[in-house]
Structure formats: C-alpha cells, structure tokens
ZAMAR-465927 format. One record per atom (N, C-alpha, C): x, y, z. Coordinates in steps of 0.02 Angstrom, whole numbers, padded with zeros to 5 digits, always signed. Example, Ala and Ser with C-alpha at 12.3 -4.5 7.8 and 13.67 -1.06 7.14 Angstrom:
<nodes>
+00660-00284+00390+00615-00225+00390+00660-00165+00390+00642-00112+00354+00684-00053+00357+00645+00002+00394
</nodes>
This chain:
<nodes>
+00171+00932+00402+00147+00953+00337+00200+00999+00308+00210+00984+00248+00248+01032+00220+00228+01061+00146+00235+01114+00150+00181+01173+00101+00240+01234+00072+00226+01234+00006+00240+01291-00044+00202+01352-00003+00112+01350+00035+00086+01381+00026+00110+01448+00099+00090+01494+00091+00114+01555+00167+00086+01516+00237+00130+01528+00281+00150+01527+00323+00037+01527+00386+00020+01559+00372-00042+01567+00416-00084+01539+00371-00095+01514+00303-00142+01466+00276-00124+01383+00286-00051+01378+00286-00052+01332+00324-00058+01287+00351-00048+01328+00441-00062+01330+00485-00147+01324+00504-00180+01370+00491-00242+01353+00471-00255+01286+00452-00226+01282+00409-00255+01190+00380-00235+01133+00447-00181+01142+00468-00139+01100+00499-00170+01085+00556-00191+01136+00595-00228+01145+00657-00289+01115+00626-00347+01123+00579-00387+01093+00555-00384+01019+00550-00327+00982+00523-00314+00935+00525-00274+00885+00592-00268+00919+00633-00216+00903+00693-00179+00895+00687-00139+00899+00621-00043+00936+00635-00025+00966+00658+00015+00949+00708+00089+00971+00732+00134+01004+00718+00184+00991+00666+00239+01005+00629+00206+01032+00566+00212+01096+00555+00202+01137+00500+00267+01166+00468+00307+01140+00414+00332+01180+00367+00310+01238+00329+00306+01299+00306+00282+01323+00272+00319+01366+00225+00279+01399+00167+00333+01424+00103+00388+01406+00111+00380+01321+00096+00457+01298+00076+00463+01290-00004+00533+01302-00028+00516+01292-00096+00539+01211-00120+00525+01197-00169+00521+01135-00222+00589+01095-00187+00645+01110-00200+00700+01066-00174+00732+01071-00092+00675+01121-00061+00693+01106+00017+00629+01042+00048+00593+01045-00005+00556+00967+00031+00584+00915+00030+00629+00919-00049+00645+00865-00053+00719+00840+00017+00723+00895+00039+00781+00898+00089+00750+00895+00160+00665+00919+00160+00635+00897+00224+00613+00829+00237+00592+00800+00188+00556+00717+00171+00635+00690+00192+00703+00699+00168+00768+00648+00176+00765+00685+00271+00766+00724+00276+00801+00732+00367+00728+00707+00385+00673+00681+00392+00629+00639+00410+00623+00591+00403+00663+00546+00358+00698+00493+00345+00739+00463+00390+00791+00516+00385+00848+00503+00437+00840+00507+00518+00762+00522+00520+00760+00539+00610+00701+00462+00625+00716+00412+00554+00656+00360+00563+00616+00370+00556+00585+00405+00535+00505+00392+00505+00497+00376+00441+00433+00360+00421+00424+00327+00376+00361+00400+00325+00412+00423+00280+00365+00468+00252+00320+00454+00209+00244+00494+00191+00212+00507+00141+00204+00569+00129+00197+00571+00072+00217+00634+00022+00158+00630-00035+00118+00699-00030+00067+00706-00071+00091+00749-00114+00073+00762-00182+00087+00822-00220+00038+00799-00282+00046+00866-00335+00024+00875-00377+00034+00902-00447+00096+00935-00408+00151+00984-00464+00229+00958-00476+00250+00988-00525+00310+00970-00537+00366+00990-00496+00371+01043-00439+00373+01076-00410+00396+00999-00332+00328+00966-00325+00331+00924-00287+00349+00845-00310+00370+00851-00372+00416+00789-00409+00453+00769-00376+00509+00809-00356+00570+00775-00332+00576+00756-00257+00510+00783-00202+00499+00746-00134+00467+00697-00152+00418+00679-00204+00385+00630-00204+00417+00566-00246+00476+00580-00259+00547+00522-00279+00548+00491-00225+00567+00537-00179+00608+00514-00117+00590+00477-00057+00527+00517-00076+00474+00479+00008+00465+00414+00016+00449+00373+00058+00448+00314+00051+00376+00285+00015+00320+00318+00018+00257+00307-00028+00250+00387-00062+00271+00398-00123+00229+00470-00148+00175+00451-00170+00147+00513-00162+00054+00493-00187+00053+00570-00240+00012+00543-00295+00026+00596-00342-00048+00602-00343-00113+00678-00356-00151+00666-00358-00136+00669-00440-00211+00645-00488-00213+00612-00544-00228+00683-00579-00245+00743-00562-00245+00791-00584-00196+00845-00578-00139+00806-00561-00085+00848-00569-00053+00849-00636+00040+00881-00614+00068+00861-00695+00088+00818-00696+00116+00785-00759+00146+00713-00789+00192+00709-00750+00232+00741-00759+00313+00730-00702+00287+00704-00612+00239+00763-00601+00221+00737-00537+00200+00665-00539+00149+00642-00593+00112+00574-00588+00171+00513-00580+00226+00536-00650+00275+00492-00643+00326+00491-00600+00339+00531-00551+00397+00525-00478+00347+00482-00436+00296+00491-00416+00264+00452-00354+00245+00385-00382+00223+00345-00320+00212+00258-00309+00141+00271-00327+00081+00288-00309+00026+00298-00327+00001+00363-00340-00038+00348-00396-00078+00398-00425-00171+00404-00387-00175+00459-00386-00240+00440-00359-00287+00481-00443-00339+00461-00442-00375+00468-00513-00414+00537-00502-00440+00564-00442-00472+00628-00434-00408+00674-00399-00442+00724-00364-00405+00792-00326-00433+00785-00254-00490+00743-00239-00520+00738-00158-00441+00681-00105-00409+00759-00080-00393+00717-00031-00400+00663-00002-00475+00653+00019-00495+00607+00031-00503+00547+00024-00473+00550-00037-00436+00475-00055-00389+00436-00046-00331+00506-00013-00283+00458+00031-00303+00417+00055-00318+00441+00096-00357+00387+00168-00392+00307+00123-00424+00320+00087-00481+00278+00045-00411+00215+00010-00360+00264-00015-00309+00217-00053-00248+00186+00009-00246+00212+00081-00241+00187+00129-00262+00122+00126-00325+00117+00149-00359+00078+00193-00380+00006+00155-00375+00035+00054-00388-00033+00014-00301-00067+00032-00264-00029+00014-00195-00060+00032-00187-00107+00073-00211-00094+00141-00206-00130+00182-00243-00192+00188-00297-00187+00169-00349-00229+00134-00322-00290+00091-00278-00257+00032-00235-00299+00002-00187-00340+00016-00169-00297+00060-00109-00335+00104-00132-00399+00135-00173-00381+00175-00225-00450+00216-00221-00502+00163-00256-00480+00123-00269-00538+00083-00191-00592+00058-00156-00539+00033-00101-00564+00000-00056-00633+00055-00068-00590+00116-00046-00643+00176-00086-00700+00195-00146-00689+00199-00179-00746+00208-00158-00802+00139-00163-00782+00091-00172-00817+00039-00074-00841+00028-00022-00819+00065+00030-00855+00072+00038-00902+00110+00015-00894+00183-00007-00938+00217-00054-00990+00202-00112-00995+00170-00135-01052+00145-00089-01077+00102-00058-01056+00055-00007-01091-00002+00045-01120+00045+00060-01106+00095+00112-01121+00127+00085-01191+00147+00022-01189+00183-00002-01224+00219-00032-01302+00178-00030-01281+00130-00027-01338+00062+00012-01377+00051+00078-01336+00025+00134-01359+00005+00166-01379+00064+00167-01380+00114+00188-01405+00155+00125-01477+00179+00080-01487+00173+00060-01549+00197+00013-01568+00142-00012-01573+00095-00043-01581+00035+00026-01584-00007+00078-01569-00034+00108-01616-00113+00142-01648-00051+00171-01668+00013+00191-01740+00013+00161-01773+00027+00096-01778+00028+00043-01833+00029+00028-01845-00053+00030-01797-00079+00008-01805-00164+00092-01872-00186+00142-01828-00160+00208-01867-00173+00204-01932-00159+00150-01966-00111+00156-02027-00097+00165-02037-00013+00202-01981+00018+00190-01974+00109+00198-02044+00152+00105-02040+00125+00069-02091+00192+00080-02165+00142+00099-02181+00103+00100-02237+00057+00143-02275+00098+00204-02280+00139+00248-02316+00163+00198-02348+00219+00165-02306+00269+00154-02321+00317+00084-02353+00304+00040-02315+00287-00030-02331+00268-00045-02364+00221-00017-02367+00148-00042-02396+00091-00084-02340+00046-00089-02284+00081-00146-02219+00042-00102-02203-00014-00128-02186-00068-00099-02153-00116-00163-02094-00141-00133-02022-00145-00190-01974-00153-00160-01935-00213-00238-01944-00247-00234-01908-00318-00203-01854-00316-00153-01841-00361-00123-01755-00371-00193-01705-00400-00216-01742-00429-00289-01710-00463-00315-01686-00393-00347-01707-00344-00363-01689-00288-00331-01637-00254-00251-01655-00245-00226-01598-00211-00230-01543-00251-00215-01507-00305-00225-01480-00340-00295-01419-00350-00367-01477-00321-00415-01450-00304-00407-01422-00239-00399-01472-00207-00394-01442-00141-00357-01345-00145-00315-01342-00169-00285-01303-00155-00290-01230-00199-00344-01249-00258-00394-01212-00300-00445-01186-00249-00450-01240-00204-00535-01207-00141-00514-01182-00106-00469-01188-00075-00411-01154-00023-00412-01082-00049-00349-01065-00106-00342-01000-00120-00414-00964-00151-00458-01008-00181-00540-00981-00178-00563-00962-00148-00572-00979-00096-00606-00952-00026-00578-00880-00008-00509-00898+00009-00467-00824+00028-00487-00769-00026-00490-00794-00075-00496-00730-00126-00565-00698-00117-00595-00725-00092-00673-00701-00078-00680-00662-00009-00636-00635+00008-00634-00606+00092-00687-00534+00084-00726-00539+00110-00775-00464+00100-00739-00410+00086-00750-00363+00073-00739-00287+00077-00772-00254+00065-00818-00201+00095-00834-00156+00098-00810-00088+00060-00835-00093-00023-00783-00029-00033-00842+00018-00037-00879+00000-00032-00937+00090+00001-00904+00136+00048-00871+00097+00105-00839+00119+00134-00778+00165+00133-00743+00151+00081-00683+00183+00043-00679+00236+00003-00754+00259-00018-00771+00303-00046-00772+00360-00042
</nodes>
C-alpha cells in the first residue's frame, strides 16, 4: 500500500487489510517512482487514487483505478473509473472483468470453431466427396446460435455489489 496518509494510520489500515508492505507519507511523485520500481521487480501493479496528487502513479500502473468522486485529472490518468467512493468496488470491478474476459474467450473459440469447420463446408468442402452442398444461409445461423448461446452465460451481479 502506498499512502500520502501518516505513517500509524496507515499501518492501521494495512494490518486491517493484510498488507504487508506499507509505504507511508509518500508524496505525489514518489509513487509515481514506487508503482515504476514495482514494475521493475515484476509485478503487476494496481493503483487506486482519487486526487490529482495520485494522477501521475495512476498513468503508470499497469491498471489505474480512479474512484468517480475524485478530480478530473485523476479520472482522466487511470484505465477505470469507478462511479462511487466504496472501495468496495474494486473488488466488484475485479471480478465483472474477469467475467468479461470468460466470455470474450469463449465466444473466440466458438468463432474459431466455426470458421474453421462451418465456411468450408458452406464453401462447398464435402461436395467433392459426398455431393452435400450446405446453405451459407444455414451456416450463418448456425453461428448466430453459437455466439447466442455464449452471450447468455449467467452472472450473478447481486453478487458484485
């Protein structure tokens, strides 16, 4: 964690949260110098802020998260905005992400899984050997129900809340 705020509030939080590594009263352009040497030791940073103050770590990080009640500068340096001030939305804008992600993969893999054996059958394929010739109209559907289905994958966003 790394914090503008003194040194024993913190800490306090950190231990609350099960952090480890506590920065504390660092100012505005030594984050942005703690987020790059956490970079450089491989990890993969996130970076919360709210102020302008925390603009220029949340350039750098590899996801900044701006909450939505911060300032403009802050909103516009980070990758996501979150729309309230509850922490607790990290986690929440976590977990749809990943969510998204699923989907986005599944739904390449079916396209994949199409275009690879559905248009050379639409192309004519099995016509040499068999005599089949299959409607492009068909494949076409087919592959409307395909990415249909995937798009319908549950989620639970009660849960995210």
């Amino acid at each position: 964690m790394i914090t503008g705020d003194n040194e024993l509030t913190a800490h306090a939080i950190a231990e609350q949260l099960g952090i480890k590594r506590v920065l504390a009263e660092v100012l505005p352009d030594q984050k942005e110098a703690e987020v790059r040497k956490l970079q450089k030791e491989g990890k993969k940073v996130a970076m919360v802020g709210d102020g302008i103050n925390d603009a220029p770590a949340l350039a750098v990080a590899d996801i900044g998260i701006a909450m939505g009640t911060g300032t403009d500068v802050a909103i516009e340096a980070a990758d996501i905005t979150l729309v309230n001030k509850d922490l607790r939305s990290v986690t929440s804008a976590i977990l749809l992400s990943k969510k998204t992600m699923r989907v986005i993969k599944l739904n390449l893999f079916w396209a994949f899984g199409y275009n690879a054996i559905l248009i050379p059958i639409a192309a004519g394929a099995l016509y040499p050997m068999y005599g089949v010739l299959f409607n492009p109209i068909w494949a076409s559907m087919a592959m409307a129900l395909v990415l249909f289905r995937w798009c319908l994958i549950p989620c639970d966003y009660e849960k995210l809340a």
